[in-house]
C-alpha positions in Angstrom: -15.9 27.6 -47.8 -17.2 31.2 -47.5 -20.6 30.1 -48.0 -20.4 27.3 -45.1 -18.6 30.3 -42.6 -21.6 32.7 -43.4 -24.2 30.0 -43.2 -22.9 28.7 -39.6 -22.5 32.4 -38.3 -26.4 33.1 -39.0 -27.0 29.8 -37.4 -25.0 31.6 -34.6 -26.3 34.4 -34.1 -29.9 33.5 -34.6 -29.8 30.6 -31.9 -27.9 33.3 -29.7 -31.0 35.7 -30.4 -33.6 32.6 -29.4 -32.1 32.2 -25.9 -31.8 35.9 -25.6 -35.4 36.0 -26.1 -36.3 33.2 -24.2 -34.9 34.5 -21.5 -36.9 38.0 -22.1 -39.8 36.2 -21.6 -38.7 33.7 -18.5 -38.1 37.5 -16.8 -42.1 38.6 -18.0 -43.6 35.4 -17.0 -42.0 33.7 -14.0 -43.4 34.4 -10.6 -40.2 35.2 -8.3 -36.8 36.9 -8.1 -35.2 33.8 -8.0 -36.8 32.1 -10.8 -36.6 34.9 -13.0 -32.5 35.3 -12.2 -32.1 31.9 -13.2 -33.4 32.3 -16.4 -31.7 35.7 -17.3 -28.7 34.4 -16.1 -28.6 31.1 -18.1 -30.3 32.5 -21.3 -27.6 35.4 -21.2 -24.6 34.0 -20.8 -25.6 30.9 -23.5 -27.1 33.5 -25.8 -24.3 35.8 -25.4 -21.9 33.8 -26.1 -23.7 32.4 -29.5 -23.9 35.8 -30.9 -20.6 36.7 -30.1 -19.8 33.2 -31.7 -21.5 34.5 -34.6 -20.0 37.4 -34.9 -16.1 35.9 -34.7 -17.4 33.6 -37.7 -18.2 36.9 -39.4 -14.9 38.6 -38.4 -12.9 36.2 -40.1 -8.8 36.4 -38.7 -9.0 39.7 -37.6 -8.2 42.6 -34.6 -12.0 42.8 -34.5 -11.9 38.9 -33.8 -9.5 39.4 -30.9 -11.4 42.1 -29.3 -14.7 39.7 -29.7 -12.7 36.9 -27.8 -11.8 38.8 -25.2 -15.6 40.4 -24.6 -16.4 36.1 -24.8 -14.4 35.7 -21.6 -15.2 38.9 -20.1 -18.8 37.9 -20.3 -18.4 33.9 -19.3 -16.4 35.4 -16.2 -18.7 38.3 -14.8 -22.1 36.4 -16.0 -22.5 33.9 -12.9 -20.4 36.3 -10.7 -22.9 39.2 -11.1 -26.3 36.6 -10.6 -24.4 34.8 -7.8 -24.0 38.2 -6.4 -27.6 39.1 -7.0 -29.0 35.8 -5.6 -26.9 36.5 -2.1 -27.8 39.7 -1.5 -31.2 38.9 -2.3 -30.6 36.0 0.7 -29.3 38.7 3.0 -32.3 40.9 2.5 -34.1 37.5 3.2 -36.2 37.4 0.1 -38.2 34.3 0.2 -38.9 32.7 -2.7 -42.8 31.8 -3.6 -42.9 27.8 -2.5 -46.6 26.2 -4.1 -47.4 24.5 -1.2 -51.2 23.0 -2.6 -51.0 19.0 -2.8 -51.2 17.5 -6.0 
């Protein structure tokens, strides 16, 4: 069973580093603030959480597992209330967001 824990925590950790990097490159390539805080903010808190997922499997039943859980629901917590934050300030400041308005 060892093998199966270790197997499904690289699986982990390297679809938590995917999204991660996704997200990376959503911020490099898309054209607005708004577009470019969704995609941190979904790519973070899903890729976040994978790695952390990750590296529970790795912790086995320990005090290092506890301290990971509790880092999980920091993160799931703060994650949308930091963007939402972000994207309503941004409205105050009355950022508009770039609108394509060329027919198709």
């Amino acid at each position: 069973m060892g093998a199966a824990v270790h197997i499904l925590s690289w699986i982990c950790l390297l679809g938590g580093a995917c999204f991660l990097l996704v997200g990376a490159i959503g911020v490099l390539r898309l054209p607005d603030f708004y577009t470019r805080l969704h995609a941190v903010s979904v790519s973070d808190t899903m890729g976040a959480g994978l790695v952390l997922a990750g590296l529970m499997l790795q912790g086995g039943l320990s005090m290092v597992t506890v301290k990971l859980v509790l880092i999980f629901y920091f993160m799931i917590f703060t994650g949308p209330t930091a963007t939402h934050a972000l994207a309503e300030a941004a409205l105050q400041a009355k950022l508009k967001p770039v609108v394509d308005d060329r027919e198709p």
